[in-house]
N, C-alpha and C positions, 0 to 999 in steps of 0.2 A: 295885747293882740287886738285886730281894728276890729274882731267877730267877736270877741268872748259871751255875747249872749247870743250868739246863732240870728236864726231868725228875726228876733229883737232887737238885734241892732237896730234895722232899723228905726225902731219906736224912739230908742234912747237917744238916736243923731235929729230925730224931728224935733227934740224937747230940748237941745241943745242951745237953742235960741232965746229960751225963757229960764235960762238955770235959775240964775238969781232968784228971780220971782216965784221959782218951784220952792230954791231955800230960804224964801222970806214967808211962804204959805204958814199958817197954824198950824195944828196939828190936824183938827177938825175940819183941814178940806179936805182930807185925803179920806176918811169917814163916808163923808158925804156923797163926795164925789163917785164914790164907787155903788153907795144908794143909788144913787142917779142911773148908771148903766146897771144894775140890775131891776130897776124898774121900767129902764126902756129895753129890757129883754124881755121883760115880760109881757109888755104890749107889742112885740112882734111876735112871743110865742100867742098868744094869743087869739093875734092873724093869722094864723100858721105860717110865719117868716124865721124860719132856723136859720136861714144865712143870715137875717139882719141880726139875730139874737146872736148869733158866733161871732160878727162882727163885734157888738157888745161886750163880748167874754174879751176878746182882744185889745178894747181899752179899761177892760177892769185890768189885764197884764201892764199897760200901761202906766195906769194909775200906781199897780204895783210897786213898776220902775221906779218911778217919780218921787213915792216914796221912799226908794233906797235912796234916790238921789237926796232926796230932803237932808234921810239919815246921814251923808256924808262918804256916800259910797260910790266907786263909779263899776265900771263895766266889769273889769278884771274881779276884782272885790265880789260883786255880785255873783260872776259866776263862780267861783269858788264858796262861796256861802250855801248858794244853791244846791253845789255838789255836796257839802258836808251834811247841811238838814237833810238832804234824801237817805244819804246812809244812815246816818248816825239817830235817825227820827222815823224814818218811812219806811226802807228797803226792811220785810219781814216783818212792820207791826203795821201795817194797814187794817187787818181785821180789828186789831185792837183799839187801835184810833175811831174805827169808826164802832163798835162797843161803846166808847167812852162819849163819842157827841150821843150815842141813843140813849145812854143812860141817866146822864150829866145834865143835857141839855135836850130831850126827847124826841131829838130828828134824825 
């Protein structure tokens, strides 16, 4: 289907043009790169810029993609994955998920 990531789409048709090079990247850019937009979220929240900092969040979803793409997945794939981790991980243990980073990891 041309939507299988909604909204997204778009992102995934913009990167369309660099596949290759997304799946010749390391694994370590994807890391990175997601440092990256969460440190230029932080110096717009800073400013008090929440749309620049949302903007931000938007290409950490990207980067996301990008990644699946690395992993060898496209659209269809992706949303279906999507939908299984929410059920089968999120839907009714959210409390607990987030117990386990305050415990585990103390945020």
């Amino acid at each position: 289907m041309a939507e299988d990531l909604g909204p997204f789409q778009d992102f995934w048709n913009a990167w369309n043009e660099v596949h290759d090079e997304i799946r010749g990247k390391d694994f370590e850019h994807f890391p990175r790169a997601v440092e990256i937009q969460f440190e230029e979220m932080r110096e717009h929240l800073d400013n008090g810029d929440r749309r620049a900092a949302a903007r931000e969040v938007t290409d950490v979803i990207s980067i996301a993609l990008n990644t699946m793409r690395w992993l060898g997945y496209g659209p269809a794939e992706i949303a279906q994955i999507a939908r299984d981790r929410a059920g089968e991980r999120m839907r009714g243990q959210t409390p607990s998920i987030l117990e386990k980073y305050q415990r585990e990891y103390d945020i």
